[in-house]
Structure formats: C-alpha cells, structure tokens
PyMOL commands that place a pseudoatom at each C-alpha (Angstrom):
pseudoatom trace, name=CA, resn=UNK, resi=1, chain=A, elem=C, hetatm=0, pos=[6.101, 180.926, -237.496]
pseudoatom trace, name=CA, resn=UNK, resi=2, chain=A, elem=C, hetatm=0, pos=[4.571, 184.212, -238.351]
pseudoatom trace, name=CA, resn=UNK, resi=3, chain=A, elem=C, hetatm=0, pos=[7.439, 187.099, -238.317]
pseudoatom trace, name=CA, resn=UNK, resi=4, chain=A, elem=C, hetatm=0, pos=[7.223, 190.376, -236.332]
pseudoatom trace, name=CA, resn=UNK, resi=5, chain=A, elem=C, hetatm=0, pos=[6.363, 193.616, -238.620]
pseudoatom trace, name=CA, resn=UNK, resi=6, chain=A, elem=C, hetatm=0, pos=[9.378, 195.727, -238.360]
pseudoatom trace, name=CA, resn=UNK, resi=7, chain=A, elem=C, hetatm=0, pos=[9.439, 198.504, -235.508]
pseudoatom trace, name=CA, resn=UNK, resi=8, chain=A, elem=C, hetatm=0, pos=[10.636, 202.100, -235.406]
pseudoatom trace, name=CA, resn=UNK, resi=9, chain=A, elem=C, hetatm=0, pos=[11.766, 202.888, -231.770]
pseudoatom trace, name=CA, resn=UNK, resi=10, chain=A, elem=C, hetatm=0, pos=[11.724, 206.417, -230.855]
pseudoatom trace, name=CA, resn=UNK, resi=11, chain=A, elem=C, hetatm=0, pos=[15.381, 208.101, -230.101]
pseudoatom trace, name=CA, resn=UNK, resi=12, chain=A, elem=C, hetatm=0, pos=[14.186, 208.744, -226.581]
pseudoatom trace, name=CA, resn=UNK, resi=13, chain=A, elem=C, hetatm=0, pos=[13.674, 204.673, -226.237]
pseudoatom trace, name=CA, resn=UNK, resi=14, chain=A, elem=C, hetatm=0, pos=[16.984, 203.655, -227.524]
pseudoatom trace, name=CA, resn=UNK, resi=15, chain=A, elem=C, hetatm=0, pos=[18.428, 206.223, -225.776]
pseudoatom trace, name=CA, resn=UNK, resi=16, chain=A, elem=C, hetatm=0, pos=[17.130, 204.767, -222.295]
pseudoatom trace, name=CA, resn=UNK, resi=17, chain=A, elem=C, hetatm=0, pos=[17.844, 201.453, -222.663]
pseudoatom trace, name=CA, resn=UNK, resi=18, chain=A, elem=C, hetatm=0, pos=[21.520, 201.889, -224.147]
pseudoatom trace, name=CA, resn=UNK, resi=19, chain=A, elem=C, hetatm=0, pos=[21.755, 203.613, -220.798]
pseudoatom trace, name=CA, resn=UNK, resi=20, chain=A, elem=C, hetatm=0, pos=[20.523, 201.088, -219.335]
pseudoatom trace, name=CA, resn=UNK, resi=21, chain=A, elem=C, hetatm=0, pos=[23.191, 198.980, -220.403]
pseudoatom trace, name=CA, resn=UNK, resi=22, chain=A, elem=C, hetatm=0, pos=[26.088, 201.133, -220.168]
pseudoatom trace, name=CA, resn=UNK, resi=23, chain=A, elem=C, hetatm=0, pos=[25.007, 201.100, -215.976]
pseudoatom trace, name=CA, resn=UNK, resi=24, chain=A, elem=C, hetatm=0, pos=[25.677, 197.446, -216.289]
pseudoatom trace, name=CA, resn=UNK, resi=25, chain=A, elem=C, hetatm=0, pos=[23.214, 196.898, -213.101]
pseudoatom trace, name=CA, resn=UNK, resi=26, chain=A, elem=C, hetatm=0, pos=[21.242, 193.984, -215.910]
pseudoatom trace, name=CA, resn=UNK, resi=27, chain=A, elem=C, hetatm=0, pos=[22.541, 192.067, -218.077]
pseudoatom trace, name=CA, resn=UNK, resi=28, chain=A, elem=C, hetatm=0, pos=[21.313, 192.430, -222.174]
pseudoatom trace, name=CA, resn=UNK, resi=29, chain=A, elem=C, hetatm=0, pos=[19.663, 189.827, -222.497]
pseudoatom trace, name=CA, resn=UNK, resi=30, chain=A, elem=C, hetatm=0, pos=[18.168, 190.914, -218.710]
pseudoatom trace, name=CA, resn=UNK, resi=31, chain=A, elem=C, hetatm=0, pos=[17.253, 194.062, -221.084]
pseudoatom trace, name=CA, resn=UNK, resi=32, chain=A, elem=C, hetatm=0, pos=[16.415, 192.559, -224.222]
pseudoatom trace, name=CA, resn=UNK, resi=33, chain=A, elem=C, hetatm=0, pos=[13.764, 190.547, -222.930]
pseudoatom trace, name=CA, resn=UNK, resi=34, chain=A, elem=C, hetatm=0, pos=[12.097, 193.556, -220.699]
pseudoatom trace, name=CA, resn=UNK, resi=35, chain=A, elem=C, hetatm=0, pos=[12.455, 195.734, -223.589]
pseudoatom trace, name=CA, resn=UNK, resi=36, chain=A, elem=C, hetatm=0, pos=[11.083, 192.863, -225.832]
pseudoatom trace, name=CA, resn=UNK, resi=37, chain=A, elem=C, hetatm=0, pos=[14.294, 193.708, -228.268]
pseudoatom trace, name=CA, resn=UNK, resi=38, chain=A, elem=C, hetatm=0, pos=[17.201, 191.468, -229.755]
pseudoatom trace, name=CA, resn=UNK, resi=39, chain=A, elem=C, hetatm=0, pos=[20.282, 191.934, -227.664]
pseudoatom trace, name=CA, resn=UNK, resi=40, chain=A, elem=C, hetatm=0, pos=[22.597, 193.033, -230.659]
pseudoatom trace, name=CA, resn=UNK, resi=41, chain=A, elem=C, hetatm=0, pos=[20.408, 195.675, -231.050]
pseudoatom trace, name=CA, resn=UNK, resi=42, chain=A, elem=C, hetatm=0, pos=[21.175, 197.213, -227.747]
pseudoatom trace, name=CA, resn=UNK, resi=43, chain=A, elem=C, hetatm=0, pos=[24.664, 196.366, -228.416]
pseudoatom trace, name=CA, resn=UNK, resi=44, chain=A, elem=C, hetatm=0, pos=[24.423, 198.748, -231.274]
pseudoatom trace, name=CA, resn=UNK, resi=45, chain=A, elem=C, hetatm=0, pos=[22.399, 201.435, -229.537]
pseudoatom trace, name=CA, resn=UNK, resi=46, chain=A, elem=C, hetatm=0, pos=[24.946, 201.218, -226.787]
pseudoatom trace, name=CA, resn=UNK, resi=47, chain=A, elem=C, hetatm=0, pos=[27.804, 201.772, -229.286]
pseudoatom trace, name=CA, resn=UNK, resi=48, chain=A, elem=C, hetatm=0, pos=[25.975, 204.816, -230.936]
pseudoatom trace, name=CA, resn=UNK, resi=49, chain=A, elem=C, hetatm=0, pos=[25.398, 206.176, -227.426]
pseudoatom trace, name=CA, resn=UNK, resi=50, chain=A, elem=C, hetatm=0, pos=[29.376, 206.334, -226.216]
pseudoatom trace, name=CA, resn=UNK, resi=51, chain=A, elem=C, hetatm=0, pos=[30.538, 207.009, -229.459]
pseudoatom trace, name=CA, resn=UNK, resi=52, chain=A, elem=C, hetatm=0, pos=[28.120, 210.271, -229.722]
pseudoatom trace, name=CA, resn=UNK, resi=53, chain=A, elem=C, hetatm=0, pos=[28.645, 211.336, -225.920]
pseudoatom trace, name=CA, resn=UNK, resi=54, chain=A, elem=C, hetatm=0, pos=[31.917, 213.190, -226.614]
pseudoatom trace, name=CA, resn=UNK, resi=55, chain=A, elem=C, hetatm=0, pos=[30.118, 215.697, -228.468]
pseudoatom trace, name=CA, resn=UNK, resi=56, chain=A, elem=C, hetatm=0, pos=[28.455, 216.898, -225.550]
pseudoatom trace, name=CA, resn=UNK, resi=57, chain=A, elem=C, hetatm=0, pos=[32.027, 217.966, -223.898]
pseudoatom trace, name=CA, resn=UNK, resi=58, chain=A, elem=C, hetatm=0, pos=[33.722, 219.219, -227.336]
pseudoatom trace, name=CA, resn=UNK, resi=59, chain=A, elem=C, hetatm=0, pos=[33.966, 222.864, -227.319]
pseudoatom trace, name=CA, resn=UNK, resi=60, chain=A, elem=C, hetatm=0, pos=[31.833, 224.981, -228.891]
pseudoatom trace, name=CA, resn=UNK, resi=61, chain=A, elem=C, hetatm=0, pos=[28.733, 222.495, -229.225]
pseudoatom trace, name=CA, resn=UNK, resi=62, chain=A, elem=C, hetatm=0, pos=[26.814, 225.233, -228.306]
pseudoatom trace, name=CA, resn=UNK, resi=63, chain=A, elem=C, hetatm=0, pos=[27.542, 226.997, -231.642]
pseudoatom trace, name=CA, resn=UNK, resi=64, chain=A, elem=C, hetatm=0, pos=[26.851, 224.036, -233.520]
pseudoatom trace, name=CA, resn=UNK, resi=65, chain=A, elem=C, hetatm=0, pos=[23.249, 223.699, -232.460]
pseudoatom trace, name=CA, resn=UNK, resi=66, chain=A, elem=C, hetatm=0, pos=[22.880, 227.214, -234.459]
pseudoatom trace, name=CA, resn=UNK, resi=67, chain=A, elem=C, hetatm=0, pos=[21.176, 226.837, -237.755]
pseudoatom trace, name=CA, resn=UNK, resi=68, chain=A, elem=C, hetatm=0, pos=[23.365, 227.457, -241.080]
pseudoatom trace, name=CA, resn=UNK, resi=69, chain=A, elem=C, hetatm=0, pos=[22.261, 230.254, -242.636]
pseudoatom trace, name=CA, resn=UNK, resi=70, chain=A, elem=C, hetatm=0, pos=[22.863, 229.826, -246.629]
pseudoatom trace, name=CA, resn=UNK, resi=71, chain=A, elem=C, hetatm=0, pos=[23.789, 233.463, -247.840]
pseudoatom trace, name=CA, resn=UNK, resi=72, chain=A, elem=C, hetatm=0, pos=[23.786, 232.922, -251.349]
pseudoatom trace, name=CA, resn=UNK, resi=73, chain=A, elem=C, hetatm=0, pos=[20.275, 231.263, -251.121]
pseudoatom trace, name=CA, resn=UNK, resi=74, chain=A, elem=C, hetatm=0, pos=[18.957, 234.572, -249.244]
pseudoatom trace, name=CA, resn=UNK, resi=75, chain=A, elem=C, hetatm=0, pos=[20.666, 236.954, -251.871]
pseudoatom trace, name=CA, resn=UNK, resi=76, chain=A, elem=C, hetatm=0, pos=[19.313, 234.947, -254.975]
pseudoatom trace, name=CA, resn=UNK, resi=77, chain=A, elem=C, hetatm=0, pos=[15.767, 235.482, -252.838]
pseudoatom trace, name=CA, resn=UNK, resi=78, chain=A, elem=C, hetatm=0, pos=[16.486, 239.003, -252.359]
pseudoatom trace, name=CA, resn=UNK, resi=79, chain=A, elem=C, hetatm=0, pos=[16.960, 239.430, -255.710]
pseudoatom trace, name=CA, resn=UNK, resi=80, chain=A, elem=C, hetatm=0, pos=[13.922, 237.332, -256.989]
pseudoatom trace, name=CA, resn=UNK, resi=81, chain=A, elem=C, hetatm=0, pos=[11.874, 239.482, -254.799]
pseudoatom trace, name=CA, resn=UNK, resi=82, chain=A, elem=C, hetatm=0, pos=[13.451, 242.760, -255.731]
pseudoatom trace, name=CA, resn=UNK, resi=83, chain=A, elem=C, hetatm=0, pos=[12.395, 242.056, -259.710]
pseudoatom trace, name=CA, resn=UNK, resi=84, chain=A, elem=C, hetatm=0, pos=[9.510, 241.095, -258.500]
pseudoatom trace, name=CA, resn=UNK, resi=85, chain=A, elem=C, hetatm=0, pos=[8.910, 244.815, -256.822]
pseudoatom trace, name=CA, resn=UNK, resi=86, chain=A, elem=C, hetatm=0, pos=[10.416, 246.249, -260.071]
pseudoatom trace, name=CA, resn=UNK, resi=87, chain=A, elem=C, hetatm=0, pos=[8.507, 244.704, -262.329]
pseudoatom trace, name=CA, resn=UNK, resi=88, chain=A, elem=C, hetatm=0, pos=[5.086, 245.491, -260.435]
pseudoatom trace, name=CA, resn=UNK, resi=89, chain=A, elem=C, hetatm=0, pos=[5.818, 249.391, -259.590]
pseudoatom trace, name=CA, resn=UNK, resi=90, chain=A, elem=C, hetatm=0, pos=[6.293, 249.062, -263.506]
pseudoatom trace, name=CA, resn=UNK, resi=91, chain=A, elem=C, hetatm=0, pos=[3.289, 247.226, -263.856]
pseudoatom trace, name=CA, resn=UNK, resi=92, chain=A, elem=C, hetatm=0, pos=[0.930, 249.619, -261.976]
pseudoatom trace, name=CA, resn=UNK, resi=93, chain=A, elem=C, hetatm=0, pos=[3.179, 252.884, -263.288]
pseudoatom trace, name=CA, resn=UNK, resi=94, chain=A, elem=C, hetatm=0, pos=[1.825, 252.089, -266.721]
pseudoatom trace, name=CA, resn=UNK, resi=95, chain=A, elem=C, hetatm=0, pos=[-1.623, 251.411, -265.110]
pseudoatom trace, name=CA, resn=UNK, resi=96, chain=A, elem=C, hetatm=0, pos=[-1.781, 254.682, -263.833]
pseudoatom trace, name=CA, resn=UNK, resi=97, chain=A, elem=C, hetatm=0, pos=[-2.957, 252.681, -260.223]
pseudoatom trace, name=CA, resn=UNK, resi=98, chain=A, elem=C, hetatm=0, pos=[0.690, 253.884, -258.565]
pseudoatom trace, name=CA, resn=UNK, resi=99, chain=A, elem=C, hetatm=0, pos=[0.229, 257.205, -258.414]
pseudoatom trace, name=CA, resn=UNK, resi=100, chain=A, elem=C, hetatm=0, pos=[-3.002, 256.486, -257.067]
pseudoatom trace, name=CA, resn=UNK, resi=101, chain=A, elem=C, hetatm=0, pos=[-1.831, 254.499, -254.302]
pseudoatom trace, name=CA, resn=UNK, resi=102, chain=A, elem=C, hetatm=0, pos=[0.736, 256.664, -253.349]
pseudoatom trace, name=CA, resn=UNK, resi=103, chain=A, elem=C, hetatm=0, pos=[-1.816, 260.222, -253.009]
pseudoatom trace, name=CA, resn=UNK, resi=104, chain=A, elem=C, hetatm=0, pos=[-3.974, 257.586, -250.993]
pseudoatom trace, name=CA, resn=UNK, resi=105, chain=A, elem=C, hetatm=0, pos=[-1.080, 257.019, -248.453]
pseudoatom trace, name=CA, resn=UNK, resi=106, chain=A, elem=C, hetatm=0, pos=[-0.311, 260.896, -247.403]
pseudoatom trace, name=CA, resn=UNK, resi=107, chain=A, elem=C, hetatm=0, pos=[-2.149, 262.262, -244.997]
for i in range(1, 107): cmd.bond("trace and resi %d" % i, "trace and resi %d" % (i + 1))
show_as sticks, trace
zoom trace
C-alpha cells in the first residue's frame, strides 16, 4: 500500500468543515469521508476553531488587526538616510554640481 503525499489545506477549508462539525447536523466520520480527511484531524480543526472564536468578541480586536509600527527601526532608517543626504550634498558641494543644481531649480 502506496501512502498519500502529504496535503496542505487552505485556512478557508479547515475553517468550513470544523464548522461543519461544531453544527453537529453529520457525524465526523459523516465528514471525514466527504471531506476525504482523517477524523482526528477535524477534531483538531474543531478545537482550534472554538478555542480562537473568543477573540472575535474580546474588546478591542479591532485595534489589534493594526500593524505594529517599530519606532526604533524607522529612526535608525531616518538616520541611515539622513547620512546618506549629508554625505552626498558633501559629495556634489566639492564637485561643484550643487550649486549647479540649485541655480537650475529657481525660476
């Protein structure tokens, strides 16, 4: 007997047929068998689903979907950038291009 390559299900899938099972209208291995999965495996994606759904009513979910903004990572780029300005308007000071450039942007 030849085994079965292992399968990646998609969150979407597990998520329906954990519902599935939480309705209770089939039994798992009912579910198991149209979903062509083991039924411990819906026992687990069941457990995952009730165990997550109180996040949905917790207060303030909405501000955890916000990104995290790292502030020190943005001020060690501002300042990587900012040397990088300096040491260019040097750069083209020397050159004698930034005078140049900046007659060529009056009007």
């Amino acid at each position: 007997m030849t085994r079965r390559p292992r399968r990646n299900h998609s969150a979407a899938f597990e998520a329906r047929v954990a519902l599935e099972a939480v309705k209770g209208e089939r039994t798992l291995a009912d579910l198991a068998q149209q979903y062509d999965v083991h039924p411990n495996q819906i026992t687990t994606w069941w457990a995952r689903l009730l165990e997550s759904a109180s996040e949905g009513f917790e207060k303030g979910a909405e501000k955890a979907t916000e990104p995290v903004v790292d502030v020190k990572e943005l001020h060690a780029k501002i300042g990587e950038l900012t040397l990088a300005n300096d040491f260019l308007e040097g750069a083209l000071g020397r050159a004698g291009l930034l005078r140049k450039l900046q007659s060529d942007d009056r009007p």
